[in-house]
TILOPA-677304 format. One record per residue (C-alpha): residue number from 1; residue in one letter; z, y, x. Coordinates in steps of 0.001 Angstrom, whole numbers. Each point is the difference from the previous one (the first is absolute). Example, Ala and Ser with C-alpha at 12.3 -4.5 7.8 and 13.67 -1.06 7.14 Angstrom:
2
{tivo:1; lolo:A; z:7800; y:-4500; x:12300};
{tivo:2; lolo:S; z:-660; y:3440; x:1370};
***
This chain:
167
{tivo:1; lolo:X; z:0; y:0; x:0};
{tivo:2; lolo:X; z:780; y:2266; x:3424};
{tivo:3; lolo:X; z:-3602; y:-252; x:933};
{tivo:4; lolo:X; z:-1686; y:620; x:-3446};
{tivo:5; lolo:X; z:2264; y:3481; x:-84};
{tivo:6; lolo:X; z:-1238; y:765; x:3561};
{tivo:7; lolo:X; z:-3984; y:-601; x:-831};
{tivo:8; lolo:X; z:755; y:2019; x:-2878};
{tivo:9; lolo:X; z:1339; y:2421; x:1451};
{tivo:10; lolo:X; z:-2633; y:41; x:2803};
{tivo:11; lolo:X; z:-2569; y:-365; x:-2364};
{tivo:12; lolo:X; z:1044; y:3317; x:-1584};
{tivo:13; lolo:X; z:398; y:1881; x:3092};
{tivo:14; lolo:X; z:-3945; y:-439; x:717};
{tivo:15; lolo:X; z:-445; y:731; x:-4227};
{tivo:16; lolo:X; z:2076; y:3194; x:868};
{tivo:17; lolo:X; z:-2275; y:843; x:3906};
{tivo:18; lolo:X; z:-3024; y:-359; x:-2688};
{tivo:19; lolo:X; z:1388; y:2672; x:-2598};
{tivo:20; lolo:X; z:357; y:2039; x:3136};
{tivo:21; lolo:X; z:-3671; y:-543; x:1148};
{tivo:22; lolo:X; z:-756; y:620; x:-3476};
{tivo:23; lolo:X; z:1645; y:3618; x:250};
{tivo:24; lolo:X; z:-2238; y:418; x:3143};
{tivo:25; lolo:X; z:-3100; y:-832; x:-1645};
{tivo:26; lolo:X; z:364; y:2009; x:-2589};
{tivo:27; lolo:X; z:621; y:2825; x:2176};
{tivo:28; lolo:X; z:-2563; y:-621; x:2184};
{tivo:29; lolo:X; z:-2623; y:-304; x:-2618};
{tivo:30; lolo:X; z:1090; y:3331; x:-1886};
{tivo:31; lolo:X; z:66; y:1568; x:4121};
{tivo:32; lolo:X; z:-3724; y:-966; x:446};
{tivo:33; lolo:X; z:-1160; y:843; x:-3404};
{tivo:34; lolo:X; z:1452; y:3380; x:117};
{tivo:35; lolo:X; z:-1271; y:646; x:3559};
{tivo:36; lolo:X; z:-3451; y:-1668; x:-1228};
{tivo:37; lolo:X; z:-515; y:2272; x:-3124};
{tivo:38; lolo:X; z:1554; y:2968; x:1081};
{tivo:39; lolo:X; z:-1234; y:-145; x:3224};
{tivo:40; lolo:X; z:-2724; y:-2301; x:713};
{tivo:41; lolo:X; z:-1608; y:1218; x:-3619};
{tivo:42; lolo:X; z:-19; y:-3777; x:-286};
{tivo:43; lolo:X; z:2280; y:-1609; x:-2804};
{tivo:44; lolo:X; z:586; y:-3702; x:103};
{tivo:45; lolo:X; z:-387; y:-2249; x:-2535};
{tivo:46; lolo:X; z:2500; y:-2481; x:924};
{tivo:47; lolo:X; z:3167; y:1951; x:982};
{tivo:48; lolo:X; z:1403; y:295; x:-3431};
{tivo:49; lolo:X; z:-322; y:-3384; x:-829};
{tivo:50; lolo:X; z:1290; y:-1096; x:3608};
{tivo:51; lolo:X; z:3241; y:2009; x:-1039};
{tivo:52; lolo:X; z:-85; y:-1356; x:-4455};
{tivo:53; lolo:X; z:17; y:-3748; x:1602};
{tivo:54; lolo:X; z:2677; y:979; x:2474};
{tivo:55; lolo:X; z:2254; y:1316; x:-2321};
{tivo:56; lolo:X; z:700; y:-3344; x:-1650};
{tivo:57; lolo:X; z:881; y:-2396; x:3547};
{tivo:58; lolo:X; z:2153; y:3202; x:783};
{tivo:59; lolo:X; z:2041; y:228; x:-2662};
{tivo:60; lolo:X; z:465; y:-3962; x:-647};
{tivo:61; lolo:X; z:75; y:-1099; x:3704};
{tivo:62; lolo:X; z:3143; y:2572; x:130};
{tivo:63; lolo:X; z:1262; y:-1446; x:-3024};
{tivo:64; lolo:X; z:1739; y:-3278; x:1898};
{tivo:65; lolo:X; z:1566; y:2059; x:2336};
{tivo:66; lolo:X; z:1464; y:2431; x:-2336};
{tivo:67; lolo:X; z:1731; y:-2487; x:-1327};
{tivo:68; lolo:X; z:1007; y:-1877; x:2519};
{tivo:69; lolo:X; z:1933; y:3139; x:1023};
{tivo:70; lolo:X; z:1196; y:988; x:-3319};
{tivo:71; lolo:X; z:-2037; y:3159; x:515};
{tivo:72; lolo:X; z:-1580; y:-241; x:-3861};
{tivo:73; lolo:X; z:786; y:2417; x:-2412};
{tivo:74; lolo:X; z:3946; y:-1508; x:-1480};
{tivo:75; lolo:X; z:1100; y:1832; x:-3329};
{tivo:76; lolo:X; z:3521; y:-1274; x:-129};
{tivo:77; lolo:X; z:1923; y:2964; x:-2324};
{tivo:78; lolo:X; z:1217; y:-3385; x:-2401};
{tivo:79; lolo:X; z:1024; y:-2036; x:3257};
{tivo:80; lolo:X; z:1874; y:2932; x:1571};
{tivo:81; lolo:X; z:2026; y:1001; x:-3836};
{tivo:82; lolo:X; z:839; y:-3944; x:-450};
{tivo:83; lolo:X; z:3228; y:-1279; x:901};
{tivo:84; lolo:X; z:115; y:-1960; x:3267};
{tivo:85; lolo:X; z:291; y:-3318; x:-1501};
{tivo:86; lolo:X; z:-3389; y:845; x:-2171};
{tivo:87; lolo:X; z:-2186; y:1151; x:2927};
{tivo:88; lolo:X; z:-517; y:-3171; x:1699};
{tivo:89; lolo:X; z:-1202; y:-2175; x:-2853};
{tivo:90; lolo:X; z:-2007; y:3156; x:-1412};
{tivo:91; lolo:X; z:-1627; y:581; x:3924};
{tivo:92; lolo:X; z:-939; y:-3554; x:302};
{tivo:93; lolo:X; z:-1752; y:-219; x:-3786};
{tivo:94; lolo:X; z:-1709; y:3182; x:603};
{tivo:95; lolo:X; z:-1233; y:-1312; x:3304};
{tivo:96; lolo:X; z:-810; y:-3511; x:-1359};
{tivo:97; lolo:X; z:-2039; y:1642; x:-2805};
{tivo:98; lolo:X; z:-2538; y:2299; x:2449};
{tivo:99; lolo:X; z:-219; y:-3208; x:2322};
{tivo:100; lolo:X; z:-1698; y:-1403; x:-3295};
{tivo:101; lolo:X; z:-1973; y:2759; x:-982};
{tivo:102; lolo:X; z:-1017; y:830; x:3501};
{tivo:103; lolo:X; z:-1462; y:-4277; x:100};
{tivo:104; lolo:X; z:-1065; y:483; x:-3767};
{tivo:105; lolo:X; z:-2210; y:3073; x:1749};
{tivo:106; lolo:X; z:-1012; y:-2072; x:2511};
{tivo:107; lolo:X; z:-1019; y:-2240; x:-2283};
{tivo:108; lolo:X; z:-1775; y:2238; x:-2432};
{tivo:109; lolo:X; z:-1782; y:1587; x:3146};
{tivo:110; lolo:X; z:-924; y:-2701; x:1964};
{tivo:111; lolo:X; z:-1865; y:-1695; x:-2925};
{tivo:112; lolo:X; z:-1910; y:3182; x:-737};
{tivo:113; lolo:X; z:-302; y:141; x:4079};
{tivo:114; lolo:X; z:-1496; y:-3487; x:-397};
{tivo:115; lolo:X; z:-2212; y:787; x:-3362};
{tivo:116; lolo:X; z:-1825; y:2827; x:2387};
{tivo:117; lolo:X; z:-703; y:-2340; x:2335};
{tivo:118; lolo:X; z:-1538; y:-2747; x:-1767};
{tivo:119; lolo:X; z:-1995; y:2477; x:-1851};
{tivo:120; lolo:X; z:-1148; y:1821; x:3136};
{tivo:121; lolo:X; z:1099; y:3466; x:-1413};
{tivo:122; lolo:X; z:-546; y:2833; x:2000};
{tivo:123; lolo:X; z:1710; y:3735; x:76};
{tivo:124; lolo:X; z:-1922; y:2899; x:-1803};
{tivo:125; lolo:X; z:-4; y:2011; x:3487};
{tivo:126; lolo:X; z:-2619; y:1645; x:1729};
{tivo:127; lolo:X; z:912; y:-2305; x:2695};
{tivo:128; lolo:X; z:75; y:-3843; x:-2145};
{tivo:129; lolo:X; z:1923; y:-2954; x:1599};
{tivo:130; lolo:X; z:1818; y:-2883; x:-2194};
{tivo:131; lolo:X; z:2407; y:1053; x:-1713};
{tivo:132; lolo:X; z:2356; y:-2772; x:737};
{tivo:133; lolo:X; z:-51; y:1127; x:3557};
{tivo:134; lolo:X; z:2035; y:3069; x:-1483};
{tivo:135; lolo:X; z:2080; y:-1433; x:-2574};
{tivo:136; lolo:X; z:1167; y:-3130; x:2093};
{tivo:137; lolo:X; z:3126; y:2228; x:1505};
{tivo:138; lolo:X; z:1133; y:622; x:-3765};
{tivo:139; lolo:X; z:1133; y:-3589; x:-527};
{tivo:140; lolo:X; z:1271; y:-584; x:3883};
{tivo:141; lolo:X; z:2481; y:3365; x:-370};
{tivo:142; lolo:X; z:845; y:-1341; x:-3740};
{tivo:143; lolo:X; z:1084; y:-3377; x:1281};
{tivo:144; lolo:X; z:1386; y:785; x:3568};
{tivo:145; lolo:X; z:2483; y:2721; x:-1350};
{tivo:146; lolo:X; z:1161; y:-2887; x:-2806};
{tivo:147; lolo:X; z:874; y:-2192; x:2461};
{tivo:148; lolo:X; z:2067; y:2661; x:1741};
{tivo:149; lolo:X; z:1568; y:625; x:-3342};
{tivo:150; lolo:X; z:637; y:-3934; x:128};
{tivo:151; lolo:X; z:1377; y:163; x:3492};
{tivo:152; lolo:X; z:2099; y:2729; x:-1345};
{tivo:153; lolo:X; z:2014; y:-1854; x:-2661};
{tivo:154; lolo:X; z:851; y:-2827; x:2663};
{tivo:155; lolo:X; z:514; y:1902; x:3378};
{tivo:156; lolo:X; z:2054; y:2657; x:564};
{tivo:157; lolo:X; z:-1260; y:3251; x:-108};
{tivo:158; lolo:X; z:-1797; y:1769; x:3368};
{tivo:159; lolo:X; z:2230; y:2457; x:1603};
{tivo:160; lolo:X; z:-834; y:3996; x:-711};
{tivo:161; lolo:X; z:-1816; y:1717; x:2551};
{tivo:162; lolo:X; z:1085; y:3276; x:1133};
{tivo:163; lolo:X; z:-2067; y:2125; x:1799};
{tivo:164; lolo:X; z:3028; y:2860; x:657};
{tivo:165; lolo:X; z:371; y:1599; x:3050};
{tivo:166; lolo:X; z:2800; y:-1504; x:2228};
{tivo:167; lolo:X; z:1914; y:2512; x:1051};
***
């Protein structure tokens, strides 16, 4: 069970290097076509799709990670009102419920992910490619992050980082 945490935890460090490459390329692409049509008097067809396809491996590759860290967006006003002996059993439903809709997602996604590619759909873009190529990080985010919510109700919680000054 060590080893399958490690890969997975490996496996969404590179997930969270490509949302970072992702970032680049976008930037890059929106760099060069400004500089091309402002410049060059030479607009591209292919940077703002470059950036539209990016979008989705950045957001879902980061997804895992996110997670993993505890770094999502957490809305606990109900947790933090409840008496003490409330807040664990409350925490650990509310947990076990967005593992299930996070793999229900995956689910949901991954069959639709699947549906494009048998049917060899393609994006509406300037710049066409399959659209499965785009969509396949929806489903991977979905199901990675549920199986951190998982880990979650059976491993103790990661420690908070800090990033204060020491002084």
């Amino acid at each position: 069970m060590k080893y399958l945490r490690a890969l997975h935890d490996r496996i969404t460090a590179i997930g969270f290097a490509g949302a970072a490459l992702s970032v680049g390329l976008i930037t890059v692409s929106f760099w060069y076509e400004v500089i091309a049509r402002y410049f060059l008097a030479a607009p591209t067809v292919w940077a703002y799709a470059v950036a539209s396809y990016a979008l989705c491996p950045m957001i879902f590759l980061a997804m895992p990670e996110m997670t993993r860290r505890g770094a999502h967006i957490v809305i606990d006003y109900l947790l933090d009102g409840l008496p003490a002996t409330y807040r664990r059993p409350l925490g650990w439903t509310v947990t076990l419920a967005t593992a299930l809709v996070c793999l229900m997602g995956a689910w949901i996604t991954g069959a639709e992910t699947w549906r494009q590619y048998a049917q060899g759909i393609e994006t509406v873009l300037a710049f066409a490619v399959p659209k499965w190529w785009v969509s396949i990080f929806v489903p991977y985010g979905l199901l990675s992050s549920a199986i951190y919510f998982f880990r979650r109700l059976i491993e103790p919680p990661p420690v908070a980082r800090t990033d204060e000054a020491v002084a």
